[in-house]
VEXDREN-2710 file (C-alpha; in Angstrom, 1 decimal):
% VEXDREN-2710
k/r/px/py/pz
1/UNK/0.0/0.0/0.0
2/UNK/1.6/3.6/-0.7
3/UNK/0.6/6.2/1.6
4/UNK/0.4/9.7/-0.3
5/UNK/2.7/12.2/0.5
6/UNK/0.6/14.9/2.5
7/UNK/-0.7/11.8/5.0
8/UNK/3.0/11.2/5.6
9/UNK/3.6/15.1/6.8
10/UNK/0.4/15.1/8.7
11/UNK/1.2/11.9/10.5
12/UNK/4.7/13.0/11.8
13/UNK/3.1/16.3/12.3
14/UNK/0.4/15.1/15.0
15/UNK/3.4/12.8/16.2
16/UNK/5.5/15.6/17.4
17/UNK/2.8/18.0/18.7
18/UNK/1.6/14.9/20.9
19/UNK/5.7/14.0/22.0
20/UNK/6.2/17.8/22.8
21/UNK/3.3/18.0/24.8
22/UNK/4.6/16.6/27.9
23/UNK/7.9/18.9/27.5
24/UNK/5.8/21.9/27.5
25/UNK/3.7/20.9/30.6
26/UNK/7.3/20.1/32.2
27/UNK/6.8/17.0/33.2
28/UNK/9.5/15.2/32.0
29/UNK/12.1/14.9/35.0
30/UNK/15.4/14.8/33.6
31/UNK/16.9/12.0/32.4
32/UNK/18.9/10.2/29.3
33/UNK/16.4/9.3/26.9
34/UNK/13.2/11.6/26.4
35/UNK/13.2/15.7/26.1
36/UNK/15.6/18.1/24.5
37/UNK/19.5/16.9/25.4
38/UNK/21.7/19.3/25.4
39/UNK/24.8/19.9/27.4
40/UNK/23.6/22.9/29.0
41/UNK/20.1/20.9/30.0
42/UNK/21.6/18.5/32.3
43/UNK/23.1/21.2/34.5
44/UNK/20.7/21.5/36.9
45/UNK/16.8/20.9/37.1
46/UNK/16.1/24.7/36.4
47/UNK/18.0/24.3/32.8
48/UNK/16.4/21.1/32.2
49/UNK/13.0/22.4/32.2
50/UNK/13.1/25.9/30.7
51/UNK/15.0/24.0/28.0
52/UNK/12.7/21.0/27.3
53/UNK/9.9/24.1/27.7
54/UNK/11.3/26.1/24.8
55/UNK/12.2/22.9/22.8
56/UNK/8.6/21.8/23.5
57/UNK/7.0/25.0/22.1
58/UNK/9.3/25.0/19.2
59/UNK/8.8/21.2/17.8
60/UNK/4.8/21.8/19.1
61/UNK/5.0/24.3/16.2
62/UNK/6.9/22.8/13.6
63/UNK/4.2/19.6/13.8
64/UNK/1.2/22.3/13.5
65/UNK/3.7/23.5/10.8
66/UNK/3.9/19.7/9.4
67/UNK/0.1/19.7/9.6
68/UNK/-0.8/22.9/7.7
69/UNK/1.8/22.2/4.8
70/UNK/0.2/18.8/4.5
71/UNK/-3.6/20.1/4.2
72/UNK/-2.3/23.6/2.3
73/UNK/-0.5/20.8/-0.3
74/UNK/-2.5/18.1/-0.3
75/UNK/-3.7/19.1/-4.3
76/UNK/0.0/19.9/-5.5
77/UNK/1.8/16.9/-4.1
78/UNK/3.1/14.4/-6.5
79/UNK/2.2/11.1/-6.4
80/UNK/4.2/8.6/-4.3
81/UNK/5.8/6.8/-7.0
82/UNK/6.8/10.1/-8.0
83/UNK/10.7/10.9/-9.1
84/UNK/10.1/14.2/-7.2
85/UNK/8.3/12.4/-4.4
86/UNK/11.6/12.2/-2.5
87/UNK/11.9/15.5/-2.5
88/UNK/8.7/16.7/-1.6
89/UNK/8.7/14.5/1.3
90/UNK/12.1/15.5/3.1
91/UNK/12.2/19.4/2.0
92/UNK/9.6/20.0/5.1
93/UNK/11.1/18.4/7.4
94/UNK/14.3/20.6/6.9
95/UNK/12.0/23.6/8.7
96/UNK/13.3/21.5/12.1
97/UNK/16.6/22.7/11.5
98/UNK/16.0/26.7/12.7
99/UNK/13.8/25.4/15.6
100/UNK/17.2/23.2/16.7
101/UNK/19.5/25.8/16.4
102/UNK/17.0/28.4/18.6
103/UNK/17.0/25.5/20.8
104/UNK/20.5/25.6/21.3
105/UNK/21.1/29.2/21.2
106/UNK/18.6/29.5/24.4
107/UNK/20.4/26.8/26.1
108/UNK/23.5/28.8/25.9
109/UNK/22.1/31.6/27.4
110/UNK/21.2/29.6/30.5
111/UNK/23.2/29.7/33.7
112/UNK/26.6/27.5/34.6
113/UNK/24.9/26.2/37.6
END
């Protein structure tokens, strides 16, 4: 069965907005393996959750982002078996790459301790 292209987006879209929930509503206590990891996060409790916050709101918007591009594209997509499809499907998902630098840049700006 191929999936089209727009149900892909959409899918990873409501996927992140429902795994950056839980960072937003700071939840997450710190730890190894869920939440944003960054150097400056694992200083102390404080960093962990104003980071995870941030990184929460930011991927929170790039799935609603995921989801509008999908429904805004849904006529204009090329079909699956597309040579183009590739393309359509990862250029996106590149939109994740400002959110991770901001990410970063506000982790640096948190306190040594």
């Amino acid at each position: 069965m191929v999936v089209p292209i727009p149900y892909v987006h959409a899918g990873l879209g409501i996927l992140v907005v429902i795994i950056s929930f839980p960072l937003v509503l700071r939840i997450i206590p710190m730890n190894h393996w869920y939440g944003i990891r960054v150097k400056e996060a694992f200083i102390s409790d404080r960093n962990w959750y104003r980071v995870n916050f941030a990184g929460g709101l930011l991927f929170a918007a790039f799935g609603l982002f995921l989801i509008a591009f999908s429904y805004f594209s849904r006529e204009s997509a090329p079909p699956p078996t597309s040579i183009l499809a590739p393309v359509y499907l990862a250029a996106p998902l590149l939109a994740i790459i400002p959110a991770v630098m901001l990410i970063k840049a506000i982790a640096c700006r948190l306190p040594d301790r």
